[in-house]
VOGU-3710 file (C-alpha; in Angstrom, 3 decimals, decimal comma):
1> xxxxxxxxxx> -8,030/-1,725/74,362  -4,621/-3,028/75,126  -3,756/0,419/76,555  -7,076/0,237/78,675  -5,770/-3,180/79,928  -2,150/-2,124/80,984  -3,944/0,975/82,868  -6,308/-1,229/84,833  -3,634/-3,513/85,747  -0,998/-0,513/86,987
11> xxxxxxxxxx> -4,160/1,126/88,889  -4,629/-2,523/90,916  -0,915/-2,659/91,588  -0,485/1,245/93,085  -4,065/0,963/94,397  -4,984/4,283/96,457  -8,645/4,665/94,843  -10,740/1,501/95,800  -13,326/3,072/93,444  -11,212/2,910/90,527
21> xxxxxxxxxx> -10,570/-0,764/91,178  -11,861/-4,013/88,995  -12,214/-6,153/92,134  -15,288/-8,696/92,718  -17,418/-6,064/93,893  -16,793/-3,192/91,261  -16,251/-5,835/87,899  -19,770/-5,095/86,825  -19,625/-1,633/87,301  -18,684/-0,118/83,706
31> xxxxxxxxxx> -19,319/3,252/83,329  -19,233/4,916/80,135  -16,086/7,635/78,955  -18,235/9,045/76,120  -19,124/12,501/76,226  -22,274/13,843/77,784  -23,172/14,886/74,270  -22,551/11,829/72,859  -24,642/10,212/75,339  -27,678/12,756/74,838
41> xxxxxxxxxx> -26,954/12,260/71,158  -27,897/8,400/72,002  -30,708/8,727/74,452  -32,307/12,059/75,118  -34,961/11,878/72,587  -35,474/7,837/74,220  -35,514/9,554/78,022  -37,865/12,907/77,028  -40,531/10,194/75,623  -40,510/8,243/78,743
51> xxxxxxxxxx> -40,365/11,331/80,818  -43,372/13,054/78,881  -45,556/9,573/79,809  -44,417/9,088/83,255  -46,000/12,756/83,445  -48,952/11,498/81,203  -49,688/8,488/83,415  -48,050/8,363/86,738  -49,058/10,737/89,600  -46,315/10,763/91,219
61> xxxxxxxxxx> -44,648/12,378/87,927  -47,647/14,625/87,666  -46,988/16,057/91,470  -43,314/16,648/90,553  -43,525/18,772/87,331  -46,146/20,725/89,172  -44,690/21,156/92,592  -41,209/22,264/90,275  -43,067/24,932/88,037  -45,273/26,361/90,380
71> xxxxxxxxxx> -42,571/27,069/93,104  -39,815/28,195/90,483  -42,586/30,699/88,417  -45,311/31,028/90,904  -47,693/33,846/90,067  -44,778/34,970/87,593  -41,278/36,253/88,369  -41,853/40,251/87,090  -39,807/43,252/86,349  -39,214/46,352/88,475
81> xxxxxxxxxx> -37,741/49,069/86,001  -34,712/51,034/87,538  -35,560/54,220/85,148  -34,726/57,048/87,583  -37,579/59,006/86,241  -40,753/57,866/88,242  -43,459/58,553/85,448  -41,365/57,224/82,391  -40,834/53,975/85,331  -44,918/54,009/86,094
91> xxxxxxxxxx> -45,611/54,102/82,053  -43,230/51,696/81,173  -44,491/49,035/83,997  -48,088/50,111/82,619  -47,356/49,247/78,987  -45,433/46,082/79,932  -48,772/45,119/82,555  -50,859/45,527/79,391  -48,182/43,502/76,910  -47,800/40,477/79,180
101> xxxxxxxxxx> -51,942/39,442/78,003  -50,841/39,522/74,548  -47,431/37,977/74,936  -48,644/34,160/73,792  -48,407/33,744/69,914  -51,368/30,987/70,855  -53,192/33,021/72,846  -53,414/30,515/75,379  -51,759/32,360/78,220  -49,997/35,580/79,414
111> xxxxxxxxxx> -46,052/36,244/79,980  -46,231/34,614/83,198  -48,060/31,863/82,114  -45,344/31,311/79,291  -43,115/30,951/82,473  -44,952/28,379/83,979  -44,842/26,626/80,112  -41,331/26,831/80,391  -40,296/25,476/83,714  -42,687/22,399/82,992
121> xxxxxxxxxx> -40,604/22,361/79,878  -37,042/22,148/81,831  -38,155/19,588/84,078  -39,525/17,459/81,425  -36,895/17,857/78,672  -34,223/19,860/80,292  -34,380/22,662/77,497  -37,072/24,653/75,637  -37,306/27,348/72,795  -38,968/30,132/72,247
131> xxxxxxxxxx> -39,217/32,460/68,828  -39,989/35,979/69,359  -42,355/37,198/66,429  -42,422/40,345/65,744  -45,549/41,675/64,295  -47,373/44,589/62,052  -48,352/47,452/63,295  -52,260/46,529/62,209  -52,192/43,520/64,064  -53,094/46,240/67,305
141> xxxxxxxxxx> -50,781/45,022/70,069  -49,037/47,329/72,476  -45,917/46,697/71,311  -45,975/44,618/68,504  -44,204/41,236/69,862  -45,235/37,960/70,759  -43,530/34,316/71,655  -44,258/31,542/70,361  -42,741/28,235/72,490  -41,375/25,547/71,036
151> xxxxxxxxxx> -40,830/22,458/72,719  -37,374/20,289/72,088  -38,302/17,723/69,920  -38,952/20,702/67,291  -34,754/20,838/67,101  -33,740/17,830/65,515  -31,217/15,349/67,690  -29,049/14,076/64,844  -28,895/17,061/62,501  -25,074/17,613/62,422
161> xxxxxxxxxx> -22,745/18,771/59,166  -19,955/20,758/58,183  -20,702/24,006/56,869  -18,344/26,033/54,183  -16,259/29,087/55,776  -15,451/26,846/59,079  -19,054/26,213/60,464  -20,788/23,297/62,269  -24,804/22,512/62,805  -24,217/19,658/66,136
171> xxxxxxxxxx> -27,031/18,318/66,993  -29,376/21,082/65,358  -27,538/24,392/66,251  -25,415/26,202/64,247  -22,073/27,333/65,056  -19,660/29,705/63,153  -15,726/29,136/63,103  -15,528/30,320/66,419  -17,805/28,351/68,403  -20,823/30,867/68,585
181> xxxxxxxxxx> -24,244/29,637/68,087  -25,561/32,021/65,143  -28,721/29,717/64,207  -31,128/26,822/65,305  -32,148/24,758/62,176  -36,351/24,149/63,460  -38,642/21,509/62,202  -41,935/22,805/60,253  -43,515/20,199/61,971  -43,074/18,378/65,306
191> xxxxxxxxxx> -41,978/14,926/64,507  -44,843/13,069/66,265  -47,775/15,186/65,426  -49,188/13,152/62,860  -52,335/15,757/62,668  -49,803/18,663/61,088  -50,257/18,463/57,541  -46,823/19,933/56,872  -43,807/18,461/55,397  -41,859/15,747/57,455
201> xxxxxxxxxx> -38,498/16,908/58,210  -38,066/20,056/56,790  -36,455/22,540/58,795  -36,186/25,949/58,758  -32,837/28,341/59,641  -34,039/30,468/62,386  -31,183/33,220/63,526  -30,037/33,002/67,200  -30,991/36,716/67,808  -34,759/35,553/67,363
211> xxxxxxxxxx> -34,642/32,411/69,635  -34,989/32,330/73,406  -33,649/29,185/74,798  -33,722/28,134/78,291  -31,489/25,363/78,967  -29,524/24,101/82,625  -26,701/22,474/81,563  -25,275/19,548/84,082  -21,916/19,317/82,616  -19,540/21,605/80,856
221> xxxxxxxxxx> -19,871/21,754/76,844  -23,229/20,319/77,200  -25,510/21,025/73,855  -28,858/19,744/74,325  -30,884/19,450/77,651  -31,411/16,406/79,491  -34,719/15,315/80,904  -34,701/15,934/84,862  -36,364/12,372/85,133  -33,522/10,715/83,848
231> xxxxxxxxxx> -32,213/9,279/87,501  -35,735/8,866/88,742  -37,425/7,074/85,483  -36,284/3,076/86,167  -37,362/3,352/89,970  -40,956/5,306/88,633  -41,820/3,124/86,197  -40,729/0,108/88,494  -42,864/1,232/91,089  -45,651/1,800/89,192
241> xxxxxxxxxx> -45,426/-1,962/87,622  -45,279/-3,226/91,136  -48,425/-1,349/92,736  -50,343/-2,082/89,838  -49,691/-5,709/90,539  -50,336/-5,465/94,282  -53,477/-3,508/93,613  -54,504/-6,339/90,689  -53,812/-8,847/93,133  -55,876/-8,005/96,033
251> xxxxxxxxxx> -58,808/-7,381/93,518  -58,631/-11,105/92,534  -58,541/-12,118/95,379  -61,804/-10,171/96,688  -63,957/-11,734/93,670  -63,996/-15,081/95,243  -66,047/-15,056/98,839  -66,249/-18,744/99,326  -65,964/-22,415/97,849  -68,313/-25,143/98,129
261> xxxxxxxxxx> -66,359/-28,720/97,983  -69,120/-31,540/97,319  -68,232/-35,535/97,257  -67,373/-36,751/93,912  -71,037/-38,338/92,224  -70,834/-41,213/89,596  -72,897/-39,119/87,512  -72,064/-35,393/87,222  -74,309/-32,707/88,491  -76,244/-29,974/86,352
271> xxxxxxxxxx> -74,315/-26,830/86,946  -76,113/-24,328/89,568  -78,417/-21,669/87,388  -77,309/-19,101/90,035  -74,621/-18,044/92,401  -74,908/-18,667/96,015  -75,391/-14,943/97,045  -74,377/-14,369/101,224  -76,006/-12,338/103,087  -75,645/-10,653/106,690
281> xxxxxxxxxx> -76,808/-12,959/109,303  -78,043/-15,557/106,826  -78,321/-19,339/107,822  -77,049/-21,504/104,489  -78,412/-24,957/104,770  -75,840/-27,156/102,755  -76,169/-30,796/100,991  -75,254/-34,149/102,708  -70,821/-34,258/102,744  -70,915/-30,699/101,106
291> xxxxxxxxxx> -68,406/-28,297/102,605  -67,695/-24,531/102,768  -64,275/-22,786/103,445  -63,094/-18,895/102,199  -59,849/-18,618/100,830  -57,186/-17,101/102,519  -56,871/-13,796/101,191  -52,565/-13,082/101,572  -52,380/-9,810/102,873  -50,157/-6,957/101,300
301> xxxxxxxxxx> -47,859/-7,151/104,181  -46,219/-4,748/106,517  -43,320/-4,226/104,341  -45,198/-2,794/101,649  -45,635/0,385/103,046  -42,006/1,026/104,444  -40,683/-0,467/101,007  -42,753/2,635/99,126  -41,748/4,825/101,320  -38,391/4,261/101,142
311> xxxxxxxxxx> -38,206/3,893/97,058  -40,226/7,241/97,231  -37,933/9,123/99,201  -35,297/8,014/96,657  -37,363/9,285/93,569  -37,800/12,232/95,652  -33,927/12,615/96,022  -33,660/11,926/92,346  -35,763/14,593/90,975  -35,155/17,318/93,618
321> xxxxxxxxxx> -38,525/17,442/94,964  -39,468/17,144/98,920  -40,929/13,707/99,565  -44,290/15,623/100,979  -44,229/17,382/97,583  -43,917/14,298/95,451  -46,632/12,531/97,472  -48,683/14,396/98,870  -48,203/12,832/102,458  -47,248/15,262/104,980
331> xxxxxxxxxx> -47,995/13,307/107,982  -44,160/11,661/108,010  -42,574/15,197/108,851  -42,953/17,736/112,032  -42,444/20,917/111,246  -38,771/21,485/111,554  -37,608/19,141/109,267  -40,398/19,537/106,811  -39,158/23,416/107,146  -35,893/22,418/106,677
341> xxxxxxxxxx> -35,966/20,511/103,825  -38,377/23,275/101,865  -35,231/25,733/102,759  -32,850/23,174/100,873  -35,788/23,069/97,960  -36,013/26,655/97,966  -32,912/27,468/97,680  -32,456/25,327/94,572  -35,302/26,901/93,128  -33,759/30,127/93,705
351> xxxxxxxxxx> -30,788/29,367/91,863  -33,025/28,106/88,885  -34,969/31,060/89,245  -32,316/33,904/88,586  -29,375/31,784/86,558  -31,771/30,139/84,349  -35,246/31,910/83,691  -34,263/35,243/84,719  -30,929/34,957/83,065  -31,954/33,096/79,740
361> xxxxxxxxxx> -35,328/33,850/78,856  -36,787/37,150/81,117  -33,665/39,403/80,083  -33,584/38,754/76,744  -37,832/38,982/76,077  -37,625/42,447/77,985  -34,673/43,845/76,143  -36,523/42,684/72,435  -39,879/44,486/74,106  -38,288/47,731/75,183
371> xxxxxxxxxx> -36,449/47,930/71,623  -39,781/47,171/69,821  -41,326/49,730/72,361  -39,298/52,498/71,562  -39,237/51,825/67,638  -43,039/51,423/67,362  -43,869/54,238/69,480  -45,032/52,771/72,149  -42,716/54,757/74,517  -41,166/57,453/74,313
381> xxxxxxxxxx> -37,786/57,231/75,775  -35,414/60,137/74,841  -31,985/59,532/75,024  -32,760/55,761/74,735  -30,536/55,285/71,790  -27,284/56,640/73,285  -27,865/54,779/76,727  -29,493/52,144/75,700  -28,290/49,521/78,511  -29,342/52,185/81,359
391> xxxxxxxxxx> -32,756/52,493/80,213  -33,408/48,372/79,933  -32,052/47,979/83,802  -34,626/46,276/85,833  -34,892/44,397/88,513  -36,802/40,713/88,143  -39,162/39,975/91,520  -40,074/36,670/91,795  -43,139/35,621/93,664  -42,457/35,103/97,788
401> xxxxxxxxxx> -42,535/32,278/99,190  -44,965/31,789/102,714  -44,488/29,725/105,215  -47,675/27,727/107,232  -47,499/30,488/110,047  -47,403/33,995/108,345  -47,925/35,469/111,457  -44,635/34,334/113,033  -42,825/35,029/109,544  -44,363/38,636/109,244
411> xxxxxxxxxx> -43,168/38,962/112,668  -39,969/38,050/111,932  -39,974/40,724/109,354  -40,790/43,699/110,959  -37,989/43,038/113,931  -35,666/43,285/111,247  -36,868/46,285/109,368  -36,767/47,824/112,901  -33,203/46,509/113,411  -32,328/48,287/110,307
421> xxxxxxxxxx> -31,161/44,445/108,972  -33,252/45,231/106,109  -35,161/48,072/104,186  -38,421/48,158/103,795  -37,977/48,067/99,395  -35,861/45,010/99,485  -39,052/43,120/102,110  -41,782/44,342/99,529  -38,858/43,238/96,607  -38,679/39,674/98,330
431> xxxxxxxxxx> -42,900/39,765/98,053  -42,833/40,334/94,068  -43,487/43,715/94,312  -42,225/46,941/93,498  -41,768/49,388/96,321  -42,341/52,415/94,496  -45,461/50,913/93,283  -46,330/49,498/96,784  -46,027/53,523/98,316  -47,755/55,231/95,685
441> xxxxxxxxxx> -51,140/52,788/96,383  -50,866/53,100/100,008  -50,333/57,103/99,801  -53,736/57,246/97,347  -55,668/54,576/99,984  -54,574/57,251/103,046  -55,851/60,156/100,879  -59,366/58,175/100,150  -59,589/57,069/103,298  -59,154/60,753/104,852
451> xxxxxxxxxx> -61,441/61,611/102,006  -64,391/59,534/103,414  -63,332/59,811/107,002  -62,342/56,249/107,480  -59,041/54,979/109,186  -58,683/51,142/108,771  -55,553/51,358/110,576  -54,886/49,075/114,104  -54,770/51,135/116,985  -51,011/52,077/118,089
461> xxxxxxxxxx> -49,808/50,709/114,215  -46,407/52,699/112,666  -48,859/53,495/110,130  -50,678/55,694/112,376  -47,348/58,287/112,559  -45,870/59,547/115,943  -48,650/59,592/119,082  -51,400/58,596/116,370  -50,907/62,142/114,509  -52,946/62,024/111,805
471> xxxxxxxxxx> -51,305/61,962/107,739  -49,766/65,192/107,387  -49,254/66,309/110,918  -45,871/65,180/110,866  -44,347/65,086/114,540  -41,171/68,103/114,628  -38,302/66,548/116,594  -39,146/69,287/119,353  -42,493/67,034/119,858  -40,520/64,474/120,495
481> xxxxxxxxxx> -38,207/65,571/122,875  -41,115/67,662/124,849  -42,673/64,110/125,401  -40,120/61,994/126,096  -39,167/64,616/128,511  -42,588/64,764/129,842  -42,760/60,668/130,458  -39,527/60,358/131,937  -38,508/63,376/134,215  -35,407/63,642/131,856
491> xxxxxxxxx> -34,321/65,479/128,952  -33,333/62,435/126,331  -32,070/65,589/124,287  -28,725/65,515/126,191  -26,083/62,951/126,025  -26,069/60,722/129,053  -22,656/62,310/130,801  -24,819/65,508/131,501  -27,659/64,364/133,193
//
């Protein structure tokens, strides 16, 4: 402390930082030194509770876990296998098509759904787990794995020990003497599910291998998650206390349409049996000295609604979300700057999308699957063992994003396929599709089509071929030339200095 006290008085002689100063307007302002850990180790499991109500209870905190899983997962971000060979690549995306329905340990869901699970997860408590079971060969899967998630509270906050040979459990996750994680010590039971009849605090030692964790760390060394509501709860819950109170207020107030003031009596009156009920257009014939007035109902005000909106665009900032998303109000934006600030969102989510749930839990699910695949028989991959990391390559397509005008955006597209800015793989890629896939259904639609004599094609459309040959009549570059020499008068076969 004494140290602390020399330091702060050096730093307000030298100066240079006004933000590291003690002066009038900064004394208050004590921030903490402790380790993010330490502070997670204090109040994450405080800050997940509140978050998990907010979501429970407050709209507004409804609209943002949705509008954040459903834009970072949408339909589901899905694999594109890079096998070279294209029938082992068709089989394998067949068998993992037919694995994602029986990927939920609940059975609530499919793969993609698990996705969606998981996102809500981050945003609510900034980390989530999930076990991979493997199963028996008679319980009749495809490929005998499932997942089973696990939400955060399942890893206990204050588990931490020494462990013989050099290890550590911090916080619930084991580490060996040189700082890997080797094993997450799981509650049986979640700590506030009183309807589980199993043991209270027992844990279990579940190997790292078989865990999935998905986890966005905000600072370096960080263990646990933190609740993306943390710098948005206060001003939520604030809010909320406030508009129930406006909206508590104006309903007392409507209950009372009018008083009736009479002149004190010497003897006191019977009260009325009924209620003086008013009518449209009725005429009220009162007592002698008896008197009518309505109270003066206080209006809300016309700060309230710039004072929300304001507070709103700061939860909005605080949780990452566009204001229009949080709200539901898009009538404050025109379309460039609602357009620009979904680009700033999207890129975000696209960010979260490959470094987080691509990178922590799609890889390592589809590298346990094709093992499992392989070793049960549910593929058959020769070679598999001996090049092991060329067979698992794939490629992980997450669902495209469309704009209000898909006309202008597809557009947009096809001037820069024709530019040669782009291929036509990487625009189907950027739709969540696989190319390969893609060609192979439009190749056996032509040949139905041609089948049945039907052409749904638009007049004059690339699909059509060269001078609307039909499939198969490819167009020789002779054709070509004959044509354009035909149109023009010149021979475009020549270079220009020759003409």
């Amino acid at each position: 402390m004494a140290f602390d006290g020399i330091r702060q008085r050096l730093g307000a002689i030298i100066g240079g930082f006004d933000a590291a100063q003690s002066h009038r307007r900064l004394r208050d302002f004590r921030a903490s030194r402790a380790h993010v850990n330490t502070l997670i180790a204090g109040a994450g499991e405080t800050i997940t509770a509140r978050a998990r109500w907010l979501a429970r209870n407050n709209g507004y905190a409804a609209g943002a876990v949705e509008a954040f899983a459903s834009n970072v997962v949408g339909d589901g971000i899905k694999p594109s296998s890079s096998i070279a060979d294209a029938a082992q690549k068709e089989e394998l995306q067949k068998l993992w098509l037919g694995w994602t329905d029986e990927a939920d340990a609940e059975g609530l869901t499919d793969f993609y759904g698990l996705q969606r699970r998981a996102a809500r997860e981050l945003f609510l408590a900034g980390e989530v787990f999930l076990r991979l079971r493997p199963r028996r060969p008679e319980d009749g899967l495809s490929v005998p794995l499932q997942l089973q998630m696990l939400p955060s509270e399942m890893l206990p906050m204050d588990l931490n020990r020494e462990l013989p040979g050099g290890g550590t459990i911090r916080q619930g996750i084991e580490f060996d003497g040189i700082g890997r994680r080797v094993a997450y010590h799981l509650l049986r039971r979640h700590p506030g599910d009183m309807t589980d009849p199993g043991l209270a605090g027992e844990t279990v030692r579940v190997p790292a291998a078989e865990i999935v964790r998905v986890l966005d760390p905000v600072e370096a060394g960080q263990l646990r998650g933190v609740s993306r509501f943390a710098p948005a709860i206060v001003k939520l819950f604030t809010l909320d206390l406030y508009d129930d109170a406006e909206l508590e207020r104006k309903k007392t107030a409507a209950m009372f349409e009018m008083f009736i003031t009479s002149p004190a009596s010497e003897t006191p009156r019977e009260p009325a049996e009924e209620d003086l009920e008013v009518e449209p257009g009725q005429v009220v014939r009162l007592d002698p000295g008896e008197d009518v007035s309505t109270p003066a109902t206080p209006d809300s005000g016309s700060t309230y609604e710039p004072f929300q909106y304001r507070t709103l665009l700061q939860i909005a900032a605080a949780l990452g979300i566009p204001y229009p998303y949080l709200t539901g109000d898009a009538a404050r934006g025109n379309f460039s700057n609602t357009r620009v600030a979904l680009l700033d969102f999207r890129r975000r989510l696209s960010a979260i999308q490959h470094s987080v749930i691509v990178h922590q839990l799609c890889r390592p699910v589809w590298q346990r699957w094709m093992d499992l695949a392989v070793l049960s028989g549910a593929m058959d991959l020769p070679g598999y063992d001996r090049d092991r990391r060329a067979f698992q390559s794939v490629s992980w397509l997450p669902t495209r994003w469309d704009w209000v005008d898909p006309m202008k955006d597809a557009s947009a597209e096809i001037l820069q396929i024709e530019a040669g800015l782009k291929s036509r793989s990487q625009a189907i890629s950027e739709r969540g599709y696989d190319a390969e896939q893609v060609d192979r259904d439009i190749a056996a639609e032509r040949k139905r089509e041609a089948a049945l004599g039907l052409d749904f094609r638009r007049p004059g459309s690339p699909a059509q071929g060269p001078k609307g040959k039909a499939d198969g009549d490819a167009a020789t570059n002779d054709d070509h030339d004959e044509a354009d020499a035909d149109e023009t008068g010149n021979d475009d076969t020549k270079p220009r200095e020759d003409r």
